[in-house]
PQR file of N, CA, C, O and H, with PARSE charges and radii, in Angstrom:
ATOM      1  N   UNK A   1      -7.860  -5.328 -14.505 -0.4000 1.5000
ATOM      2  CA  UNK A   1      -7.317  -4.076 -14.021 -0.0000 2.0000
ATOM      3  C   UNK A   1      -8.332  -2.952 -14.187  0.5500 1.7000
ATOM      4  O   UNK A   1      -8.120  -1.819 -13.753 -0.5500 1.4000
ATOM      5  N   UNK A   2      -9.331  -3.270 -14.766 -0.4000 1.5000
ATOM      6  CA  UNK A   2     -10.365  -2.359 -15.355 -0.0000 2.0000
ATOM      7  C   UNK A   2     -10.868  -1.534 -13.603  0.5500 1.7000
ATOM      8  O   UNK A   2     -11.028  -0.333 -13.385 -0.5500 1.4000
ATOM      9  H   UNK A   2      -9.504  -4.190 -15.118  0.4000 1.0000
ATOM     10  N   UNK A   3     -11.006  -2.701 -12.617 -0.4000 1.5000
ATOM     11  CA  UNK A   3     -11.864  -1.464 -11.182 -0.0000 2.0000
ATOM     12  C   UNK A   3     -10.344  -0.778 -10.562  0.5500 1.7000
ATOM     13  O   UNK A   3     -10.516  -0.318  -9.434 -0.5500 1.4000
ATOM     14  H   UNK A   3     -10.876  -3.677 -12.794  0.4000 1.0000
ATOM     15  N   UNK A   4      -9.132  -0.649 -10.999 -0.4000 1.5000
ATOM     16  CA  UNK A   4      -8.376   0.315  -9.708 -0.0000 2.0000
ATOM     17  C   UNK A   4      -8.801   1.680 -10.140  0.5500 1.7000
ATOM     18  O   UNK A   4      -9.363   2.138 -11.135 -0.5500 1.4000
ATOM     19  H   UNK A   4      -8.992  -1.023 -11.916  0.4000 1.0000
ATOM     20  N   UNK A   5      -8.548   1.934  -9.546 -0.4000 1.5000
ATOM     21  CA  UNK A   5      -9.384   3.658  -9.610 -0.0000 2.0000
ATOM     22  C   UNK A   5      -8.043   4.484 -10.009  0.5500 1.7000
ATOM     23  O   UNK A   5      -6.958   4.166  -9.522 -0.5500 1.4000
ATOM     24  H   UNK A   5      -8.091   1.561  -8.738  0.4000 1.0000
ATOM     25  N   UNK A   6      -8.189   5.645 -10.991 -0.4000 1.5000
ATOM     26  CA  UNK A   6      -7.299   6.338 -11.030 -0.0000 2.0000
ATOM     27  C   UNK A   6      -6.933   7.562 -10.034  0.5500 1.7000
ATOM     28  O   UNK A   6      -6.162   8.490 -10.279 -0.5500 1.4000
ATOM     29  H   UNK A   6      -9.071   5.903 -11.386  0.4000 1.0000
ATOM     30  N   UNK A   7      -7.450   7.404  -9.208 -0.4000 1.5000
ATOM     31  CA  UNK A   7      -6.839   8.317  -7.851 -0.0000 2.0000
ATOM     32  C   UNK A   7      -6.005   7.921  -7.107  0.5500 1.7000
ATOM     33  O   UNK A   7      -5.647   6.743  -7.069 -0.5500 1.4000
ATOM     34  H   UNK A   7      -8.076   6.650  -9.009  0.4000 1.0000
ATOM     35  N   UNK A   8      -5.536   8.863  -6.363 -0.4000 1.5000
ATOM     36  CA  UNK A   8      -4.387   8.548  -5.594 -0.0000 2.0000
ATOM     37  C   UNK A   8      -4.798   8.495  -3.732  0.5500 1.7000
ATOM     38  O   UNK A   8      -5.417   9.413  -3.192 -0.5500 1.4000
ATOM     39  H   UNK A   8      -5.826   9.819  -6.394  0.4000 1.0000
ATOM     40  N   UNK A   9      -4.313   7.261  -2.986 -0.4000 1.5000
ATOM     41  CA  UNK A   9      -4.472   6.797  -2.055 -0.0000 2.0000
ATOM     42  C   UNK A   9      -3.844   7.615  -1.349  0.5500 1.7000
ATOM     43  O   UNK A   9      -2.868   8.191  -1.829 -0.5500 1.4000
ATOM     44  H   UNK A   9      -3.810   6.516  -3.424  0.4000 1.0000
ATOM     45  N   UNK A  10      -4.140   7.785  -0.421 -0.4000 1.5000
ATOM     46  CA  UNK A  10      -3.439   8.825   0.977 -0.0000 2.0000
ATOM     47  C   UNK A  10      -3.834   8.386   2.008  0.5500 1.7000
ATOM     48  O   UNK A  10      -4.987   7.960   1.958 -0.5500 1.4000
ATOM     49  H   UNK A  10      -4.933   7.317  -0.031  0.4000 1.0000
ATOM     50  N   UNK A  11      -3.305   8.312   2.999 -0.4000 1.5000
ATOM     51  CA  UNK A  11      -3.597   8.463   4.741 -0.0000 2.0000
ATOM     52  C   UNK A  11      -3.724   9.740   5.658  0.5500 1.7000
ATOM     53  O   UNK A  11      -2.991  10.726   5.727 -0.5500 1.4000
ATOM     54  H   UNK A  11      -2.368   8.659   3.039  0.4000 1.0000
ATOM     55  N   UNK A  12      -4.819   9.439   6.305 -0.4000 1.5000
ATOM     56  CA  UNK A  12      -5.104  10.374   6.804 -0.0000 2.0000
ATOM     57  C   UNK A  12      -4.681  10.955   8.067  0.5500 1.7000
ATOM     58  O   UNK A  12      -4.412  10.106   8.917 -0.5500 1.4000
ATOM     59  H   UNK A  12      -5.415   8.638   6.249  0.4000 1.0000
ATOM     60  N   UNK A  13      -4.548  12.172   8.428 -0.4000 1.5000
ATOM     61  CA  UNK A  13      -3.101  12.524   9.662 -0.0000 2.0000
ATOM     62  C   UNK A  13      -3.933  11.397  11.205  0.5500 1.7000
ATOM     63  O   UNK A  13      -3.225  11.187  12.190 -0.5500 1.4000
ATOM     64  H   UNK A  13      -4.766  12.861   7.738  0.4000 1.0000
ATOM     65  N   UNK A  14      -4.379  11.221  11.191 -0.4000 1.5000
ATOM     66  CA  UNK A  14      -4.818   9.984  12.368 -0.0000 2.0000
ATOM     67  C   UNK A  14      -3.630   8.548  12.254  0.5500 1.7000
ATOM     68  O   UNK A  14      -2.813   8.246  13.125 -0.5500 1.4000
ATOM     69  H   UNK A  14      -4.954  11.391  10.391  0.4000 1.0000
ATOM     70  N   UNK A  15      -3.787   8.028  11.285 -0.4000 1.5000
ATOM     71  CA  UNK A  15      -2.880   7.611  10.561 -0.0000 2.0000
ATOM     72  C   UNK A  15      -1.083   7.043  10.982  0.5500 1.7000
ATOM     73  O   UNK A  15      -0.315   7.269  10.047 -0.5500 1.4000
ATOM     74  H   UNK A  15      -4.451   8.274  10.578  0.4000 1.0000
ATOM     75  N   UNK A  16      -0.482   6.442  12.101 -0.4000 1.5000
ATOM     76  CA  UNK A  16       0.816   6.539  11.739 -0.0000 2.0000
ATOM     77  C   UNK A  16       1.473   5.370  10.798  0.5500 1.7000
ATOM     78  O   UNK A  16       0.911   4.277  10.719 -0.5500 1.4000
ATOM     79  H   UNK A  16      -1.106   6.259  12.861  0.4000 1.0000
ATOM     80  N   UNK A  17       2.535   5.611  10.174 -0.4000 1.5000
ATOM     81  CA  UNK A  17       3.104   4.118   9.539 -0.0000 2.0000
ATOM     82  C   UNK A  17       4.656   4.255  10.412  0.5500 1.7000
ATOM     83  O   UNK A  17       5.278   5.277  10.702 -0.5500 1.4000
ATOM     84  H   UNK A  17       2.991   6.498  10.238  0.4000 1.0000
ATOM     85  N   UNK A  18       4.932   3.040  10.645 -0.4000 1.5000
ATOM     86  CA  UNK A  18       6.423   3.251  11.338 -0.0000 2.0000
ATOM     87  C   UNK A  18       6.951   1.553  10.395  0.5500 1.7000
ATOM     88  O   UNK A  18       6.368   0.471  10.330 -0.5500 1.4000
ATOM     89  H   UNK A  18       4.427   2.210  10.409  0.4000 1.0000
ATOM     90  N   UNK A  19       8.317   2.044   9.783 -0.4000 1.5000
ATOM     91  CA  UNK A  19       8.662   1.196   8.633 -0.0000 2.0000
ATOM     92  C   UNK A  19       9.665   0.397   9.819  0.5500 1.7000
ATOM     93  O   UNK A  19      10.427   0.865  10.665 -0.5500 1.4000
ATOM     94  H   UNK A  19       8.791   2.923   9.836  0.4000 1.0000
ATOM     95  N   UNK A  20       9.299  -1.011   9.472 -0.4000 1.5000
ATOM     96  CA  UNK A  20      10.417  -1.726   9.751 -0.0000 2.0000
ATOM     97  C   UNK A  20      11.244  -2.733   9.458  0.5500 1.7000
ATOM     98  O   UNK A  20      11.258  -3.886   9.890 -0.5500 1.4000
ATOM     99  H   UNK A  20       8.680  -1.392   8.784  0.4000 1.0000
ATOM    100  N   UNK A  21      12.271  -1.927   8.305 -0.4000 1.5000
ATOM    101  CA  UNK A  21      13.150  -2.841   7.661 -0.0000 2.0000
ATOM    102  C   UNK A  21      11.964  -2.914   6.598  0.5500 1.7000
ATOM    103  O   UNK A  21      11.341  -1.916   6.236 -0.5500 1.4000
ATOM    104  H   UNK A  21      12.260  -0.991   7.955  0.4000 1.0000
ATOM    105  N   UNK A  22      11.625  -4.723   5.958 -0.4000 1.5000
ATOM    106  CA  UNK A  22      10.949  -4.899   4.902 -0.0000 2.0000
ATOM    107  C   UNK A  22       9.257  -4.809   5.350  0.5500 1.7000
ATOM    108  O   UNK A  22       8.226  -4.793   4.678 -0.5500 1.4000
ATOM    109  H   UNK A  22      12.131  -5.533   6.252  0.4000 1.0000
ATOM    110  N   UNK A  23       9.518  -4.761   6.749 -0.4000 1.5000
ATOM    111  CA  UNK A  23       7.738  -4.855   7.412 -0.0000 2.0000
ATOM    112  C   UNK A  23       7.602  -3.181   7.347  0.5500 1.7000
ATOM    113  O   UNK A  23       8.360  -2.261   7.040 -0.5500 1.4000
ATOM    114  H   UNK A  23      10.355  -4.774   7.295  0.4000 1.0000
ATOM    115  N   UNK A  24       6.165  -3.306   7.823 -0.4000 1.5000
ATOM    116  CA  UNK A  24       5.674  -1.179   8.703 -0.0000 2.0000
ATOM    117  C   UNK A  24       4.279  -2.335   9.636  0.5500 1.7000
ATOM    118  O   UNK A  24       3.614  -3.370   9.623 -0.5500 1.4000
ATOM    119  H   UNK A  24       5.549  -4.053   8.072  0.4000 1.0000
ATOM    120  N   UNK A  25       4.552  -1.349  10.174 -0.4000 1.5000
ATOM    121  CA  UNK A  25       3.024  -1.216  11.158 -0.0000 2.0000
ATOM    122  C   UNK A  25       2.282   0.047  10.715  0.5500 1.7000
ATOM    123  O   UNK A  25       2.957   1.029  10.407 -0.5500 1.4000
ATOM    124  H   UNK A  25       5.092  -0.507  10.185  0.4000 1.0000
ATOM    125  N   UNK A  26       0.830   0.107  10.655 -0.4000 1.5000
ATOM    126  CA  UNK A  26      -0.158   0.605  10.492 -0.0000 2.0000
ATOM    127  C   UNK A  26      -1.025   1.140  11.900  0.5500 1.7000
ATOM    128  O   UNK A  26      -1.459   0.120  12.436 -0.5500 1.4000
ATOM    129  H   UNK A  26       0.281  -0.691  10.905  0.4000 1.0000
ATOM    130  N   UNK A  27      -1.373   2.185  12.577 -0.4000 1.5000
ATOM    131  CA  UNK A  27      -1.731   2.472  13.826 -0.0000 2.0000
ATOM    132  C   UNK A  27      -2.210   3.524  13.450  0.5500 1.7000
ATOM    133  O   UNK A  27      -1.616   4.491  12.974 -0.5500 1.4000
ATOM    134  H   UNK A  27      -1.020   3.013  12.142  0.4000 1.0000
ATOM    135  N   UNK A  28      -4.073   3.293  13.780 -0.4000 1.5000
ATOM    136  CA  UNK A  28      -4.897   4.468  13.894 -0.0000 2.0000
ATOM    137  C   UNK A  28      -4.997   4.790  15.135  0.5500 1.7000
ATOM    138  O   UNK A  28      -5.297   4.248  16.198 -0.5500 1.4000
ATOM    139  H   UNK A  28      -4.556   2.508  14.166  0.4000 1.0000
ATOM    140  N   UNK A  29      -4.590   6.068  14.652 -0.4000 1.5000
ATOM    141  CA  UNK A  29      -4.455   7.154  16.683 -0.0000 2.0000
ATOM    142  C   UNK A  29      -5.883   7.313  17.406  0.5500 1.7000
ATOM    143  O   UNK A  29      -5.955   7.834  18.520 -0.5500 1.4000
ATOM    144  H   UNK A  29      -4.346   6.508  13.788  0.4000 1.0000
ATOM    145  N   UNK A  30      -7.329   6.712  16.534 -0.4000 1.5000
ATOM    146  CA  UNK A  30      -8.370   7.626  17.057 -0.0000 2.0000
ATOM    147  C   UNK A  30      -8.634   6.353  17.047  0.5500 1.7000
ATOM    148  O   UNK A  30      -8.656   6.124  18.256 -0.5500 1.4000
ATOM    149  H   UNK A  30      -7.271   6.289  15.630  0.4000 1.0000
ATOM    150  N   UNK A  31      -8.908   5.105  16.393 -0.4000 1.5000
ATOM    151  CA  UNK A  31      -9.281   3.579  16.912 -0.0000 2.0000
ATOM    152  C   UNK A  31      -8.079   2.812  17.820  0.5500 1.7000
ATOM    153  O   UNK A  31      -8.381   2.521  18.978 -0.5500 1.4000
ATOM    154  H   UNK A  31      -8.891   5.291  15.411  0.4000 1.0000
ATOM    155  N   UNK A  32      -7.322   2.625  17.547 -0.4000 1.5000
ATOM    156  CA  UNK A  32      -6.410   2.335  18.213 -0.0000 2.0000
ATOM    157  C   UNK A  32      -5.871   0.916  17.473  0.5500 1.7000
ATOM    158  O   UNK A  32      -4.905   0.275  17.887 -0.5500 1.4000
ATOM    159  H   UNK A  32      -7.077   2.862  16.607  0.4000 1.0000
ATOM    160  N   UNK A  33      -6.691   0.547  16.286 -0.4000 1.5000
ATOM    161  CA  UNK A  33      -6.528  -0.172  15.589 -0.0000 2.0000
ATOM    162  C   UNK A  33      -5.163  -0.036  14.559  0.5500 1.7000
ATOM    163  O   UNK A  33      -4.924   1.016  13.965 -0.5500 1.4000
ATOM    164  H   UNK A  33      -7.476   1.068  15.949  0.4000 1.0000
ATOM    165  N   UNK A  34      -4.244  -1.342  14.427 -0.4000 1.5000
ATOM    166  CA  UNK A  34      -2.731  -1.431  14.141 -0.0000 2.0000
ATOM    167  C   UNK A  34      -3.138  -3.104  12.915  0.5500 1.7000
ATOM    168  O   UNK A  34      -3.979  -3.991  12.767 -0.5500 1.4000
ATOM    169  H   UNK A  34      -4.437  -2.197  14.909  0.4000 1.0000
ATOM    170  N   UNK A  35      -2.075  -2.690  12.445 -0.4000 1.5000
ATOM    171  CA  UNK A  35      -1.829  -3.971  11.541 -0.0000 2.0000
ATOM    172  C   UNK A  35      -0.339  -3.949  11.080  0.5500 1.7000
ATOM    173  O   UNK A  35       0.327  -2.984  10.702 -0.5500 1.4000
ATOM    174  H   UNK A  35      -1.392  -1.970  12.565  0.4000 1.0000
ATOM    175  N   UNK A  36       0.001  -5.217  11.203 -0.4000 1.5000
ATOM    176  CA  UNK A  36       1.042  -5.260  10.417 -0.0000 2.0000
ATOM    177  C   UNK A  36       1.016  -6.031   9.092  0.5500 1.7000
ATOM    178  O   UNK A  36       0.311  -6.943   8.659 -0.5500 1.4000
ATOM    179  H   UNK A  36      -0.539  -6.000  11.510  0.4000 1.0000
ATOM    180  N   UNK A  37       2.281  -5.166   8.501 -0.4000 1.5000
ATOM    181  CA  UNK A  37       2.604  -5.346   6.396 -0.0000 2.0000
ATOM    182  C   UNK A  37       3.864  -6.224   6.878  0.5500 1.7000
ATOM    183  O   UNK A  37       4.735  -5.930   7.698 -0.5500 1.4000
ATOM    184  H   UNK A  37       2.853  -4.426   8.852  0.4000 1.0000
ATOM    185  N   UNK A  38       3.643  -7.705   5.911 -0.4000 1.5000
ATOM    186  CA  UNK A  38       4.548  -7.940   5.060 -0.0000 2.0000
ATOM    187  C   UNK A  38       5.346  -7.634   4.292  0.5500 1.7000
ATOM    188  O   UNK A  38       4.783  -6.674   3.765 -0.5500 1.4000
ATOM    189  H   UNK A  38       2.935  -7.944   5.245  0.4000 1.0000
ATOM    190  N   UNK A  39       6.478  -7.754   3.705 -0.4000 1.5000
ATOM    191  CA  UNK A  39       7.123  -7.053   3.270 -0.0000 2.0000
ATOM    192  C   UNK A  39       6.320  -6.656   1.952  0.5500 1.7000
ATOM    193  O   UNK A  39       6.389  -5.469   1.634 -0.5500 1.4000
ATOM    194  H   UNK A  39       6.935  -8.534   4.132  0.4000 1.0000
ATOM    195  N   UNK A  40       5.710  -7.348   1.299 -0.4000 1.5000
ATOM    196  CA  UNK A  40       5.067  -6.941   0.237 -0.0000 2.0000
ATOM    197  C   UNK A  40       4.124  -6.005   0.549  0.5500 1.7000
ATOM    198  O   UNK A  40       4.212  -4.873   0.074 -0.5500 1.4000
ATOM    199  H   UNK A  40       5.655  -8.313   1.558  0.4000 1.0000
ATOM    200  N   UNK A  41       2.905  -6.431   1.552 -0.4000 1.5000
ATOM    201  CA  UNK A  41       2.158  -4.816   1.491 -0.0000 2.0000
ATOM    202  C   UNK A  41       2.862  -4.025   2.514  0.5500 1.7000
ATOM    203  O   UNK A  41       2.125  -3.305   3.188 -0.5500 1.4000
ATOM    204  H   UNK A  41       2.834  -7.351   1.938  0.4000 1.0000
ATOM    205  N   UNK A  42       4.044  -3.995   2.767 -0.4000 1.5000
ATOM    206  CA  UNK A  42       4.228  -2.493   3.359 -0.0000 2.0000
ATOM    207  C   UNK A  42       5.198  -1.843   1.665  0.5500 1.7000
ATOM    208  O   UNK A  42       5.391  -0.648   1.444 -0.5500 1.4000
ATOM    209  H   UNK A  42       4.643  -4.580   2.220  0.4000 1.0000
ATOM    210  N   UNK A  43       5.515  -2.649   1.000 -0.4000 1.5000
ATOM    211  CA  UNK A  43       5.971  -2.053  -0.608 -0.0000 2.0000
ATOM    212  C   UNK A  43       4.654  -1.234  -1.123  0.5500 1.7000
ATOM    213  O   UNK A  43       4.601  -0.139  -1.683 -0.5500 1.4000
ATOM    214  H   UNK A  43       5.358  -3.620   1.179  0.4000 1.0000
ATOM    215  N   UNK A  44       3.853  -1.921  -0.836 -0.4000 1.5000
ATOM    216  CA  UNK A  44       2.135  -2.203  -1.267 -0.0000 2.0000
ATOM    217  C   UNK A  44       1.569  -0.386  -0.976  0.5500 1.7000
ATOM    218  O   UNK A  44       1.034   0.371  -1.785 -0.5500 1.4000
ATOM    219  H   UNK A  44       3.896  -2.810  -0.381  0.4000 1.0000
ATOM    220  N   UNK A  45       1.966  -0.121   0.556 -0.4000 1.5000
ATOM    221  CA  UNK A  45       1.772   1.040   1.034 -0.0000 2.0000
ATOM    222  C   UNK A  45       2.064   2.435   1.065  0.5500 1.7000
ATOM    223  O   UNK A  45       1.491   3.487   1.349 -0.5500 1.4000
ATOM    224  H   UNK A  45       2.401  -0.736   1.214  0.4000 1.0000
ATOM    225  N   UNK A  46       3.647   1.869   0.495 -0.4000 1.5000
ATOM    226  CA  UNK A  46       4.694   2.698   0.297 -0.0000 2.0000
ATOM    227  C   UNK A  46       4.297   3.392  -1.281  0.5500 1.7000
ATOM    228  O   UNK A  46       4.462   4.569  -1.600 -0.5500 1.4000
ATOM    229  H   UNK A  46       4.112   1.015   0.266  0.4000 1.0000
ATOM    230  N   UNK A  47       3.898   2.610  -1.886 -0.4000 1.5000
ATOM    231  CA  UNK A  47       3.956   2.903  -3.602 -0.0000 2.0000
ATOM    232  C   UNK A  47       2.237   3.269  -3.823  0.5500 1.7000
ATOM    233  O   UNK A  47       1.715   3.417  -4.927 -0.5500 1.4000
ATOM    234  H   UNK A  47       3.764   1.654  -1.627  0.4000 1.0000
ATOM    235  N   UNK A  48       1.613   3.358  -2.664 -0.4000 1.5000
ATOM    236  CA  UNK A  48       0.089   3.704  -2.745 -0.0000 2.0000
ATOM    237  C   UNK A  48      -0.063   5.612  -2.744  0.5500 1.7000
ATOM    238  O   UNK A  48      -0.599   6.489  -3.422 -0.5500 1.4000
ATOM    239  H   UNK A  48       2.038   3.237  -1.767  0.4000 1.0000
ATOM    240  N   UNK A  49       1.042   5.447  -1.153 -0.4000 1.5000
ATOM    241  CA  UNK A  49       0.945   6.726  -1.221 -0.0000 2.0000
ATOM    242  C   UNK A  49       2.329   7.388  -1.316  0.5500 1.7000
ATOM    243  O   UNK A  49       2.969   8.109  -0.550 -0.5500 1.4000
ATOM    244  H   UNK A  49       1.477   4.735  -0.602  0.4000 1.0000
ATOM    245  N   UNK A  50       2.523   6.946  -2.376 -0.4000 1.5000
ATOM    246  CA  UNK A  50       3.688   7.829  -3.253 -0.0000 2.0000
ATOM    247  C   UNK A  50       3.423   8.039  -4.726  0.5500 1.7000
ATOM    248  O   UNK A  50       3.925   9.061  -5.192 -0.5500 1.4000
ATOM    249  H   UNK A  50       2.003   6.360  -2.998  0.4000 1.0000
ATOM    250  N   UNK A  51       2.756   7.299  -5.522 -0.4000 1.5000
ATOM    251  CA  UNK A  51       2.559   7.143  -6.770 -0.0000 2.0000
ATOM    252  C   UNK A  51       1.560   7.977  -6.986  0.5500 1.7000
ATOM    253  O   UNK A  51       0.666   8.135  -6.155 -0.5500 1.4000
ATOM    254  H   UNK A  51       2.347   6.469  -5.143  0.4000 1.0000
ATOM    255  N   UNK A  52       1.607   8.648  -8.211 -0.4000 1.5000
ATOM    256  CA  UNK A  52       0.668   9.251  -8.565 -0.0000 2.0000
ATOM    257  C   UNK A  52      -1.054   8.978  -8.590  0.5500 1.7000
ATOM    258  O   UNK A  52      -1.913   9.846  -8.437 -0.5500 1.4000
ATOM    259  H   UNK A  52       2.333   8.519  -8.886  0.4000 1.0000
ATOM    260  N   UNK A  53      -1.287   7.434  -8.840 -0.4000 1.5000
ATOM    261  CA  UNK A  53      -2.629   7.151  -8.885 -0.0000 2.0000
ATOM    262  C   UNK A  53      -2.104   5.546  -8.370  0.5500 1.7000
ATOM    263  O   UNK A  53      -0.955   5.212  -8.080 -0.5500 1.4000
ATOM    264  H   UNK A  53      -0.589   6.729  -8.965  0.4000 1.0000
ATOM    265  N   UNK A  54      -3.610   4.526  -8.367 -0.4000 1.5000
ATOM    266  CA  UNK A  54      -3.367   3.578  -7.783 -0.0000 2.0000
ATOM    267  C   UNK A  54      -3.053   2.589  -8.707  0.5500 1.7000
ATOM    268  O   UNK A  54      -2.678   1.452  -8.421 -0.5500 1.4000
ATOM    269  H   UNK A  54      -4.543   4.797  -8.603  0.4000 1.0000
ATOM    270  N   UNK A  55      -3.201   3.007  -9.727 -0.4000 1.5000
ATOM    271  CA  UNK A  55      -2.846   1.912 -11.199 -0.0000 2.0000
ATOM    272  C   UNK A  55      -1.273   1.947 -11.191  0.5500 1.7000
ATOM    273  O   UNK A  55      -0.529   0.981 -11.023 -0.5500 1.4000
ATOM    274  H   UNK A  55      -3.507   3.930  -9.959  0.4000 1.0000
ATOM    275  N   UNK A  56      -0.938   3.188 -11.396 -0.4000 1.5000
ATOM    276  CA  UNK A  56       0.889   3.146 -11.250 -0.0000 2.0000
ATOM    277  C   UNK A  56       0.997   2.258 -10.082  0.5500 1.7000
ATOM    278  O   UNK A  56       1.302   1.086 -10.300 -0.5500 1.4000
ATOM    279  H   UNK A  56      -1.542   3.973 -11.532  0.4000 1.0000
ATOM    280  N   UNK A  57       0.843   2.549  -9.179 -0.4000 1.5000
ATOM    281  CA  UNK A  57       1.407   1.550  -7.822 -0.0000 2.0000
ATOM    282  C   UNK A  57       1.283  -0.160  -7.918  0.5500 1.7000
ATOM    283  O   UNK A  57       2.160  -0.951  -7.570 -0.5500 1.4000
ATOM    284  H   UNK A  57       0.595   3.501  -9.002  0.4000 1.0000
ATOM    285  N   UNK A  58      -0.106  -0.511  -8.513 -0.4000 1.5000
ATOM    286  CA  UNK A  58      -0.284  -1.734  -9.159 -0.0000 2.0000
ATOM    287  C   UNK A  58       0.775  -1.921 -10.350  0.5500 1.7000
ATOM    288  O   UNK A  58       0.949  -3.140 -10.384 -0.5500 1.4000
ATOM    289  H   UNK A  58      -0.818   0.131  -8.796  0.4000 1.0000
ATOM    290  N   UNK A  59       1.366  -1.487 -11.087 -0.4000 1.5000
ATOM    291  CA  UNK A  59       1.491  -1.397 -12.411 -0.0000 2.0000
ATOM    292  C   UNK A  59       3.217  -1.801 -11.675  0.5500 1.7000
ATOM    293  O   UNK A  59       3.736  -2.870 -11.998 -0.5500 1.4000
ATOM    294  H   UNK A  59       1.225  -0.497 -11.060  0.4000 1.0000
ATOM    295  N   UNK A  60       3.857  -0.969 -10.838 -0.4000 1.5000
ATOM    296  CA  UNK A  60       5.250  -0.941 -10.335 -0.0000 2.0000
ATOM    297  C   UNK A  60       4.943  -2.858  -9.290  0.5500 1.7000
ATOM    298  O   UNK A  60       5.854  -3.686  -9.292 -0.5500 1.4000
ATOM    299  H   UNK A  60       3.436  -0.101 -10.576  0.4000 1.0000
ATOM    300  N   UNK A  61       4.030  -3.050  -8.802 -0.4000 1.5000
ATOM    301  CA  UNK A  61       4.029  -3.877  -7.712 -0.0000 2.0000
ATOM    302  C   UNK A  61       4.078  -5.387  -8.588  0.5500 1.7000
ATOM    303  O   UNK A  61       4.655  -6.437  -8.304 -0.5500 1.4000
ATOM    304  H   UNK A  61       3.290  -2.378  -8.801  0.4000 1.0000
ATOM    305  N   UNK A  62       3.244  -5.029  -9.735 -0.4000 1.5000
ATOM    306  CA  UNK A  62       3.423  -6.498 -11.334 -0.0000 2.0000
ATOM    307  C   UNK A  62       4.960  -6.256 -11.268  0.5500 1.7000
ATOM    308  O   UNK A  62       5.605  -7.210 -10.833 -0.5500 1.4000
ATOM    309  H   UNK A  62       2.776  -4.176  -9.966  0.4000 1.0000
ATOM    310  N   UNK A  63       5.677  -5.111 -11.634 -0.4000 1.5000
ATOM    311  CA  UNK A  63       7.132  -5.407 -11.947 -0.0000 2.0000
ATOM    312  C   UNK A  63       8.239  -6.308 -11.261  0.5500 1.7000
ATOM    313  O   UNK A  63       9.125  -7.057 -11.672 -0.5500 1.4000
ATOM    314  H   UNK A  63       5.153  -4.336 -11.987  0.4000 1.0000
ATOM    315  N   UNK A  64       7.690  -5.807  -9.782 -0.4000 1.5000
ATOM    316  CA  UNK A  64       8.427  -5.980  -8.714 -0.0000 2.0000
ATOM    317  C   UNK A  64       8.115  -7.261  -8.023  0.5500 1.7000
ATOM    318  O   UNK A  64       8.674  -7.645  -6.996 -0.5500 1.4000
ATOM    319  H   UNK A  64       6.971  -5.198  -9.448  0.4000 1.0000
ATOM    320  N   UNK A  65       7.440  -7.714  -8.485 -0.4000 1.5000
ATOM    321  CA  UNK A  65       6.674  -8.920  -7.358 -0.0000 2.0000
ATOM    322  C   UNK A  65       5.960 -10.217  -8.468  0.5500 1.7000
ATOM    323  O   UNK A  65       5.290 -10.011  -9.480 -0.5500 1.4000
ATOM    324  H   UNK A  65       6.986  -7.402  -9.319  0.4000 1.0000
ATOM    325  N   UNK A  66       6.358 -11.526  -7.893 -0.4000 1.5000
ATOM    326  CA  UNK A  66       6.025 -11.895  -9.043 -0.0000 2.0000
ATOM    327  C   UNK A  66       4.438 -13.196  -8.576  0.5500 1.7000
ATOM    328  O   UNK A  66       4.364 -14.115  -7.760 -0.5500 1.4000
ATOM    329  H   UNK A  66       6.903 -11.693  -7.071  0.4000 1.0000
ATOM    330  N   UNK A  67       3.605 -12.717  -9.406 -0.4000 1.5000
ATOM    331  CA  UNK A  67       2.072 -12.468  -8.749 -0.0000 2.0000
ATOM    332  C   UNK A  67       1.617 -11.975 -10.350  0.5500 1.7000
ATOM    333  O   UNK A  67       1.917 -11.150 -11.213 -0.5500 1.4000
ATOM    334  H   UNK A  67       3.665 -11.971 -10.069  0.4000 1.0000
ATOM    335  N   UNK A  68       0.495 -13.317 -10.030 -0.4000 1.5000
ATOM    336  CA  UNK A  68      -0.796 -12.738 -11.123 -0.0000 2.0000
ATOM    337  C   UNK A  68      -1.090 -11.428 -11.005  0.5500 1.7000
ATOM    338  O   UNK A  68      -0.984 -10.863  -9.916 -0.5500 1.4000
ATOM    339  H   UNK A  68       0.251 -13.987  -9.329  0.4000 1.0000
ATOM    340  N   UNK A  69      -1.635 -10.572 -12.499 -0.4000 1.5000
ATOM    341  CA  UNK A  69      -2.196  -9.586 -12.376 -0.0000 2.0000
ATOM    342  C   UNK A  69      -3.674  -9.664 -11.792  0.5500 1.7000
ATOM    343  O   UNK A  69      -3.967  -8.678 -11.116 -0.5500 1.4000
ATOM    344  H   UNK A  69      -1.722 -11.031 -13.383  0.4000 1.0000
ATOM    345  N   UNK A  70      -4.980 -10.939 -11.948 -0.4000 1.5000
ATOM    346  CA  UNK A  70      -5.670 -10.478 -11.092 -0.0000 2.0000
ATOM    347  C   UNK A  70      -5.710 -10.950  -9.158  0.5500 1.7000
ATOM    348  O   UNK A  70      -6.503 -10.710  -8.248 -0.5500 1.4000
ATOM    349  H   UNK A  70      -4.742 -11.740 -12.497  0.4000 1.0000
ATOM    350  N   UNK A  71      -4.293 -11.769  -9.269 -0.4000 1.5000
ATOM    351  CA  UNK A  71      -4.272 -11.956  -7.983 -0.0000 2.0000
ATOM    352  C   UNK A  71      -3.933 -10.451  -7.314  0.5500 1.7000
ATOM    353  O   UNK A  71      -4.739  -9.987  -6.507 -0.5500 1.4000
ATOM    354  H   UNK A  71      -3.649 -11.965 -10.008  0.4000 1.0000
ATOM    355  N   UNK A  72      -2.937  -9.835  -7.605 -0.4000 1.5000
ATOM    356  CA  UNK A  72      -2.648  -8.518  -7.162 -0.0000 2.0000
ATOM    357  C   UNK A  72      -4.065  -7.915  -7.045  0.5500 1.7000
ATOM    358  O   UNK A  72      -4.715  -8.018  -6.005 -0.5500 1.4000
ATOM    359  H   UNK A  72      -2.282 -10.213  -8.260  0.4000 1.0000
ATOM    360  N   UNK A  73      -4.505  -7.303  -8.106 -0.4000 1.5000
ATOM    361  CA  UNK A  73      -5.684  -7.035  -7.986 -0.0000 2.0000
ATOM    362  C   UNK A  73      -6.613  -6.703  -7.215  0.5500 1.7000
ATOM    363  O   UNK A  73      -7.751  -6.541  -7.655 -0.5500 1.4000
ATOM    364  H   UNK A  73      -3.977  -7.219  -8.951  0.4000 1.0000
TER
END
């Protein structure tokens, strides 16, 4: 756990997320580039940029999910 960085992850207004159900899609407005989350990383996304830093979000995602700590990682 020693490399997550203690900052906090954000998206940038280019950026849309549109949640669906346990999935989201990911869609950059200026590449045009999209991905879709599993239900786990759209949790993954959700708790990135909501949490104070990226260790909390790791730290909630060990609770919630059951996954090695350096598989998460």
């Amino acid at each position: 756990m020693n490399a997550l960085p203690e900052g906090r992850a954000f998206a940038t207004s280019r950026v849309l997320c549109k949640d669906l159900g346990d999935e989201a899609i990911l869609l950059d407005l200026e590449t045009e580039t999209y991905f879709g989350l599993n239900e786990a990383g759209s949790r993954m996304w959700k708790l990135l940029t909501t949490q104070p830093t990226v260790r909390e979000a790791y730290a909630v995602m060990l609770e919630e999910f059951d996954v090695a700590p350096d598989e998460l990682e």
